[in-house]
Backbone as CSV, one residue per row, in Angstrom:
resi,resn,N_x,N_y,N_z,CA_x,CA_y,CA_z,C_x,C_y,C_z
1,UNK,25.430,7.906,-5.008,24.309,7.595,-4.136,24.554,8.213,-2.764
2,UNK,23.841,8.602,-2.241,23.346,9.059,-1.153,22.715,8.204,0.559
3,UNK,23.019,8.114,0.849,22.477,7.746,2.444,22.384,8.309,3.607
4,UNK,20.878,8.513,3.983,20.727,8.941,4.755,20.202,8.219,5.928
5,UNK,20.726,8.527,7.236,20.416,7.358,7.820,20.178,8.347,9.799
6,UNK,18.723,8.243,10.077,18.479,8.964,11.273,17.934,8.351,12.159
7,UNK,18.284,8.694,13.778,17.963,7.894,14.756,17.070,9.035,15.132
8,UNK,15.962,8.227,16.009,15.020,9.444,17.030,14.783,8.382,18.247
9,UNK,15.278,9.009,19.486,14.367,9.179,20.950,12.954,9.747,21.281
10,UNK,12.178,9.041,21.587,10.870,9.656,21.765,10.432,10.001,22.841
11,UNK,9.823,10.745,23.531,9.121,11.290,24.789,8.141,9.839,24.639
12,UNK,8.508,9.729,26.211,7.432,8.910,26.894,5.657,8.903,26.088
13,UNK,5.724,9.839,26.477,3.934,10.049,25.530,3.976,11.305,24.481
14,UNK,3.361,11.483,24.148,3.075,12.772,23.418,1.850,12.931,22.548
15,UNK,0.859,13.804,22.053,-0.272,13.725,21.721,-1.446,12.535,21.965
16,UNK,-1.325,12.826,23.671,-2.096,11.309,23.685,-1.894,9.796,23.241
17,UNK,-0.901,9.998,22.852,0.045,8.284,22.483,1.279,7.950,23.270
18,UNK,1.413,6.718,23.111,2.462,6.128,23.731,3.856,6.261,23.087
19,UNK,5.122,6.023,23.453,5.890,6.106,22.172,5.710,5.208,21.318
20,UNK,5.252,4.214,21.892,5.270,2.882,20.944,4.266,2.870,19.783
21,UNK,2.761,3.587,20.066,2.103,4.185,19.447,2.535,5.323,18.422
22,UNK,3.523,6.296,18.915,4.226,7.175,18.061,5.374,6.626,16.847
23,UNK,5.948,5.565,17.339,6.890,5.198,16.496,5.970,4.159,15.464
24,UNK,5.227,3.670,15.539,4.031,3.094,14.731,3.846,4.238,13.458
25,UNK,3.300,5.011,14.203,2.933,6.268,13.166,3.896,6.808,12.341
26,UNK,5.342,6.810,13.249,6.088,7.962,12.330,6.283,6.764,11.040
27,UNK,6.369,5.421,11.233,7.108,4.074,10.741,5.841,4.304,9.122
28,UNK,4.430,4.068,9.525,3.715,4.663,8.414,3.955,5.747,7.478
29,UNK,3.489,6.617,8.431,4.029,8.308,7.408,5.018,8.285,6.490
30,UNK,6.636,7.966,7.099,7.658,7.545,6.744,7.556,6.985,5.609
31,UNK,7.044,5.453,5.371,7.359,4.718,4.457,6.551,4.903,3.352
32,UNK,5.380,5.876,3.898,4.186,6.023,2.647,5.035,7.177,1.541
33,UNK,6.296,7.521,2.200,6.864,8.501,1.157,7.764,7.403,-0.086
34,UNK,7.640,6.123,-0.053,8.460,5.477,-0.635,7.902,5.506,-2.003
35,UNK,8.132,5.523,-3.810,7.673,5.871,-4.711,6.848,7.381,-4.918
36,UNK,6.911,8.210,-3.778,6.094,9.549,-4.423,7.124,10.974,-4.457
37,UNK,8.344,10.367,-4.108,9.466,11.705,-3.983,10.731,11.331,-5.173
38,UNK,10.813,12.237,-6.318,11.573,11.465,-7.103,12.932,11.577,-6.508
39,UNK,13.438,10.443,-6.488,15.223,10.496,-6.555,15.248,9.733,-5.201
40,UNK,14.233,9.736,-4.382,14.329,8.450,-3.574,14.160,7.225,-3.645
41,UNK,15.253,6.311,-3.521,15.548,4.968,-4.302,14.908,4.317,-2.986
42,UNK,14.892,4.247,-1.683,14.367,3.596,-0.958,14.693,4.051,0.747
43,UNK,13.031,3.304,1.325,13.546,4.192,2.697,12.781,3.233,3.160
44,UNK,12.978,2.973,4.371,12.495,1.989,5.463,12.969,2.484,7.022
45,UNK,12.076,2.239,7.586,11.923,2.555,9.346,11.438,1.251,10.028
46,UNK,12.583,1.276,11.293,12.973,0.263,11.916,12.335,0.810,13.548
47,UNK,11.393,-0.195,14.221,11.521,0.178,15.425,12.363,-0.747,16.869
48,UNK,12.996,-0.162,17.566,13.858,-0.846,18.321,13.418,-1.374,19.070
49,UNK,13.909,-3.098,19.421,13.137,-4.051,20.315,13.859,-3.970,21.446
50,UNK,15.477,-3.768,21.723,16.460,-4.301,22.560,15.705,-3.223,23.730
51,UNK,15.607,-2.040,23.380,15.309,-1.565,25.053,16.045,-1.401,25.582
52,UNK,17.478,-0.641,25.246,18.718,-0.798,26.273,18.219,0.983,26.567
53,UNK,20.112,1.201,27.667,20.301,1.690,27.778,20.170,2.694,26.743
54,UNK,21.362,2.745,25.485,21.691,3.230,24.832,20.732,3.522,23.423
55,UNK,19.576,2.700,23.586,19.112,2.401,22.236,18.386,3.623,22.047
56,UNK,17.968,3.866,20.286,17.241,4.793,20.154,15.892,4.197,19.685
57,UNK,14.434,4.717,19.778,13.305,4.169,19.445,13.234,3.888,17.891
58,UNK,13.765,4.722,17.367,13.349,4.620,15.423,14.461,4.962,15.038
59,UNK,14.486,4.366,13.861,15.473,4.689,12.870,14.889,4.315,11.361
60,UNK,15.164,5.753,10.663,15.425,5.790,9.664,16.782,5.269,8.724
61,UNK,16.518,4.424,7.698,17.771,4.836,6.817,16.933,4.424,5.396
62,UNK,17.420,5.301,4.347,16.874,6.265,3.117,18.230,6.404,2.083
63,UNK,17.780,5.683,0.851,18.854,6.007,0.085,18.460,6.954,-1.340
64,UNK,19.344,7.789,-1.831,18.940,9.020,-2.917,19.780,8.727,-3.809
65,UNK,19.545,9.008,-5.033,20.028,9.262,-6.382,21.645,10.094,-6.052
66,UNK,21.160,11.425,-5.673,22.378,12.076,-5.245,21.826,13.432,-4.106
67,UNK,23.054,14.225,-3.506,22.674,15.038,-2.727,21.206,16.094,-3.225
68,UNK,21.361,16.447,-4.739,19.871,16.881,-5.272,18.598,16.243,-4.607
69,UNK,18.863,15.020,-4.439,17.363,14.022,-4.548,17.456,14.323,-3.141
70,UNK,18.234,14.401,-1.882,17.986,14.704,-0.592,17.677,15.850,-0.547
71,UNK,18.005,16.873,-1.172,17.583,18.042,-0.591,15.873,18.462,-1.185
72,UNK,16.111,17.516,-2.234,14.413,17.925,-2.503,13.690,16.710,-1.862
73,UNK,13.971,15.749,-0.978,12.936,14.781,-0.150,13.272,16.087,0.957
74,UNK,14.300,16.862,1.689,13.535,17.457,2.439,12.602,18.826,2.622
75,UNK,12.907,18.972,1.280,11.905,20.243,1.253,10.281,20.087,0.675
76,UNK,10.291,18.199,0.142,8.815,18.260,-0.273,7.979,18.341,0.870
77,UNK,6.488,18.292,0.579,5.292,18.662,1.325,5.438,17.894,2.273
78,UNK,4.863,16.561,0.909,4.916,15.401,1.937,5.776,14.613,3.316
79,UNK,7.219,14.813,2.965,8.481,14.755,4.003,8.100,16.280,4.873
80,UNK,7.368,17.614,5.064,7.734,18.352,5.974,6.448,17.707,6.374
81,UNK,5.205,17.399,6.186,4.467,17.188,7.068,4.820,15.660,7.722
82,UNK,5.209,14.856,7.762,5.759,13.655,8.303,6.762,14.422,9.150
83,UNK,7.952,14.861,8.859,8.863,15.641,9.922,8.131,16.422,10.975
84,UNK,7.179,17.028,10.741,6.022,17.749,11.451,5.930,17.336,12.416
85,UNK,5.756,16.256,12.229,5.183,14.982,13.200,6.056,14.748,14.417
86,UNK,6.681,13.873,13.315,8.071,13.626,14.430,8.585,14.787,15.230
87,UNK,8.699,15.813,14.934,9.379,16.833,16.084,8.408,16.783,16.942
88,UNK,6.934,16.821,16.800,6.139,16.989,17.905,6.374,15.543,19.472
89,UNK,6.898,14.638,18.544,6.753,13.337,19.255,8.116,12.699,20.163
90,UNK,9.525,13.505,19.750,10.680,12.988,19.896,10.949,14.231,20.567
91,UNK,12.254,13.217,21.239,12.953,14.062,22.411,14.403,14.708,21.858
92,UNK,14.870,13.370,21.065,16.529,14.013,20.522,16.353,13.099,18.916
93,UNK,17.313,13.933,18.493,17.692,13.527,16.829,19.227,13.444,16.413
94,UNK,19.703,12.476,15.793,20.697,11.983,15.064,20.820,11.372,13.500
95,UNK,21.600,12.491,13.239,21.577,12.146,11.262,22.674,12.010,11.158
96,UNK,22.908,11.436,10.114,24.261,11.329,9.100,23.673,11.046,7.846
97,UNK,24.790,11.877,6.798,24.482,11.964,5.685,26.024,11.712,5.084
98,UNK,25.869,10.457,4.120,26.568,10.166,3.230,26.935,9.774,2.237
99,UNK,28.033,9.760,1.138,27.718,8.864,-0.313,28.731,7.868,0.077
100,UNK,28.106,7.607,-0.733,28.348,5.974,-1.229,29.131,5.394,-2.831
């Protein structure tokens, strides 16, 4: 098994939304990929309440069959147009990828 697990910082605004508005959206997009990408066993997006210093706005974490099933969630349609997104909306990105 596979885990993938990503943080995003968001720009203050971006396409006329708020981040809070943005992380709403990516949190949709995101999860609507859950049952339509095979080999993804499960994915859920978290948005951050604490507000610190340090915190990041969203997080992903996503678990796969095996490294196969990740590399084809990131090359499907559906995951580049959701990623689409998110780059337009975020400031910095943090992944890790690991088995389990």
């Amino acid at each position: 098994m596979v885990k993938h697990i990503v943080l995003w910082t968001l720009k203050e605004t971006a396409g006329g939304r708020t981040a809070r508005e943005n992380a709403l959206e990516i949190q949709a997009r995101l999860e609507a990929l859950n049952g339509h990408i095979p080999g993804l066993l499960t994915l859920e997006v978290g948005i951050d309440f604490g507000r610190t210093a340090s915190s990041a706005d969203v997080a992903l974490y996503a678990e796969f069959a095996d490294r196969r099933a990740l590399d084809a969630y990131q090359a499907h349609p559906d995951h580049a147009a959701a990623a689409e997104f998110v780059g337009r909306v975020r400031e910095r990105r943090v992944v890790v990828d690991y088995e389990a």
